[in-house]
C-alpha positions as CSV (number, residue, x, y, z in Angstrom):
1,X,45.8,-55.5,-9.6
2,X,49.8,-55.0,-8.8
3,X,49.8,-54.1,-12.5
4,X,47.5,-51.8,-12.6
5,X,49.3,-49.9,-9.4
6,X,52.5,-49.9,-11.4
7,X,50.6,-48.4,-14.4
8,X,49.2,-45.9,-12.3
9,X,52.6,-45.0,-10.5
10,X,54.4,-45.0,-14.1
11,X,51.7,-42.4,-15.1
12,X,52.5,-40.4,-11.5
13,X,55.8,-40.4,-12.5
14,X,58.4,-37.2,-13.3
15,X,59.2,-39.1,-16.7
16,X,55.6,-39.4,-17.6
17,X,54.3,-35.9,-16.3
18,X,57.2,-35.0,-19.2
19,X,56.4,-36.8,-21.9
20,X,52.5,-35.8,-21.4
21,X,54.0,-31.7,-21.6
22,X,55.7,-32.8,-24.8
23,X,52.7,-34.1,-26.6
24,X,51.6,-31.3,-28.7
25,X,47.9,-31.0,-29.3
26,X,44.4,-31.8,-28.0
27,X,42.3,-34.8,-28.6
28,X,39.0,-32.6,-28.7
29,X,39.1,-28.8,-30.0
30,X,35.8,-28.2,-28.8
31,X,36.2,-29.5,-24.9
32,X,39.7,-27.4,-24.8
33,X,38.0,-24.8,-25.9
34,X,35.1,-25.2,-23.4
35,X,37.4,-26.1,-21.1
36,X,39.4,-22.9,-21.2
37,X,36.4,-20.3,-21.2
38,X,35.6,-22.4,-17.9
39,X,39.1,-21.8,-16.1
40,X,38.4,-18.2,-17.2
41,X,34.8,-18.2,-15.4
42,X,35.9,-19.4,-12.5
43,X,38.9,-16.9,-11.8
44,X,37.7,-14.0,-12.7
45,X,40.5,-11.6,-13.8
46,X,43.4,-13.8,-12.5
47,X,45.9,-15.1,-14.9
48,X,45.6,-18.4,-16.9
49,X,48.7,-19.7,-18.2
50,X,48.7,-20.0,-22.0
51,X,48.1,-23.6,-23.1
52,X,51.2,-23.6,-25.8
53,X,50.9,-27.3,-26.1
54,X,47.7,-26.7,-27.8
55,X,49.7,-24.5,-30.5
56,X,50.4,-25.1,-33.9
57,X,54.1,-25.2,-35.2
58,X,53.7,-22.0,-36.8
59,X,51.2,-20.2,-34.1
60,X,54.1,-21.2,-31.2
61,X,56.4,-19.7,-33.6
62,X,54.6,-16.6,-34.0
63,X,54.2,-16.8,-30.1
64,X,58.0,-17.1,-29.7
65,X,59.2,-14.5,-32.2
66,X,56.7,-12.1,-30.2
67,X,58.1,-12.6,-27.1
68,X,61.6,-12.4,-28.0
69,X,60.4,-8.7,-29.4
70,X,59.0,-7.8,-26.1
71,X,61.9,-8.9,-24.1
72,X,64.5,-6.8,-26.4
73,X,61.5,-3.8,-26.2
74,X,60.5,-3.4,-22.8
75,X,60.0,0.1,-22.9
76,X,56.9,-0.3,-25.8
77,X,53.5,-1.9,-25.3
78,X,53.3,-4.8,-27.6
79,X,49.9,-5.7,-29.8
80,X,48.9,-8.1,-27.0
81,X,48.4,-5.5,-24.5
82,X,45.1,-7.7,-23.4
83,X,44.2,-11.7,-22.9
84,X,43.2,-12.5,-26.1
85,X,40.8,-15.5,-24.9
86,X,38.9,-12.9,-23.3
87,X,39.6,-10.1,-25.5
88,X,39.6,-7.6,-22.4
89,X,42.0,-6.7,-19.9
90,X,39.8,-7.3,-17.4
91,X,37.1,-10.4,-17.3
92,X,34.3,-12.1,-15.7
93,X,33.3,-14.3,-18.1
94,X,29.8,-16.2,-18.0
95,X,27.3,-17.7,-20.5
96,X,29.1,-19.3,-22.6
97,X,28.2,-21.5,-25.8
98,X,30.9,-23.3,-27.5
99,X,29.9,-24.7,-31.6
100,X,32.1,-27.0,-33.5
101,X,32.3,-27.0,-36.9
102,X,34.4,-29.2,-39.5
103,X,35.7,-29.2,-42.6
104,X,37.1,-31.2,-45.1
105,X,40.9,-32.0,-44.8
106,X,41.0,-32.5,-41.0
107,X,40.3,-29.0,-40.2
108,X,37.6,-27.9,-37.6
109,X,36.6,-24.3,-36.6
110,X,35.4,-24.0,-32.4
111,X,33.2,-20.7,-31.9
112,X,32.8,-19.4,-28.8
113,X,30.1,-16.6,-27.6
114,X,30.6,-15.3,-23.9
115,X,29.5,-12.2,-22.2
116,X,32.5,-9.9,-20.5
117,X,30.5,-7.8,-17.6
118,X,28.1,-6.6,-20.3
119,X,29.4,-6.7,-23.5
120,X,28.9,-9.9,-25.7
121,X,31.8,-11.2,-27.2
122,X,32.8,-13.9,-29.6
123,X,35.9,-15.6,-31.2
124,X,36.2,-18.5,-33.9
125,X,39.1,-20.9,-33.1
126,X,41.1,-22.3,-36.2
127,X,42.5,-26.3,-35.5
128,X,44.0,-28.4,-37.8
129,X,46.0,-32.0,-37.5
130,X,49.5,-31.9,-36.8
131,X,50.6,-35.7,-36.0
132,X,47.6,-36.6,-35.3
133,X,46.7,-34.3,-32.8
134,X,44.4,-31.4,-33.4
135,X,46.6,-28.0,-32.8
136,X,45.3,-24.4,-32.4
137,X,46.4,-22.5,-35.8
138,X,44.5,-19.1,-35.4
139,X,42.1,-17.5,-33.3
140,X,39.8,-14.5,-35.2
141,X,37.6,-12.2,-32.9
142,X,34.7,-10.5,-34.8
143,X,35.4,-9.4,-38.0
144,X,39.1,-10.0,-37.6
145,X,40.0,-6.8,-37.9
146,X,40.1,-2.8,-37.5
147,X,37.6,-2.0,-34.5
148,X,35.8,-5.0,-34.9
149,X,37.8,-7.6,-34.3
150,X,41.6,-9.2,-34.3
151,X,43.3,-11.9,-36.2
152,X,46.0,-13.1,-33.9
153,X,48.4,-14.5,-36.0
154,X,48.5,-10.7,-37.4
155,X,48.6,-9.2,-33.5
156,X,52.1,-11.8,-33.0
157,X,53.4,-10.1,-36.2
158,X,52.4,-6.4,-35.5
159,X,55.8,-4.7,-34.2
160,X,56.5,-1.2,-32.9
161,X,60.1,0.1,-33.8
């Protein structure tokens, strides 16, 4: 038992909450996703923090390079003028249905249908492994683009001047 306490206090620890934030990745695409459009149910229109641990290399790249525009444009509205997991500036999110889908080369699609107020809405969720942990790549929303949809890898690299 006095183990077990110690394992539990090593896992309680400031050291251990750390290295958990540095392990990139989820175990499950489909419960993160799930588990997101949840947290976004339950607080309508209030902020989620963005789960970059989830991200790809190149996605949290995108993500970083998009930022740093912001900051040095303050004055412009960027592409991401909207929560992209809700694809709406304002939400209350409710049934939603979550489908996984996989593909050869460790690569697994997550689609997820909500309804916004009254509008239905949908997005496809593009994972793949990175050290053995699956990591969000790309997100499309309907079509993927023009008025039907966004791709956003192509929203982080869309820059006013």
């Amino acid at each position: 038992m006095y183990r077990h306490l110690l394992f539990l206090a090593a896992l309680a620890s400031p050291a251990a909450v750390h290295a958990q934030a540095e392990l990139r990745g989820v175990e499950d695409p489909r419960v993160f996703v799930r588990d997101m459009y949840a947290r976004y149910a339950a607080t309508n229109d209030a902020p989620i923090p963005e789960p970059r641990y989830a991200y790809s290399a190149r996605l949290a790249a995108l993500f970083e390079a998009y930022d740093g525009w912001q900051r040095a444009h303050e004055d412009l509205v960027g592409s991401l003028d909207f929560d992209w997991w809700t694809n709406a500036q304002d939400w209350a999110i409710r049934d939603v249905s979550i489908v996984e889908f996989n593909f050869p080369g460790e690569r697994k699609v997550v689609e997820a249908h909500w309804r916004n107020y009254d509008r239905q809405d949908s997005s496809r969720f593009f994972f793949l492994r990175e050290n053995d942990r699956w990591v969000l790549d790309d997100v499309i929303n309907g079509t993927g683009r023009g008025d039907d949809g966004w791709t956003l890898s192509a929203l982080l690299q869309a820059r006013e001047e």
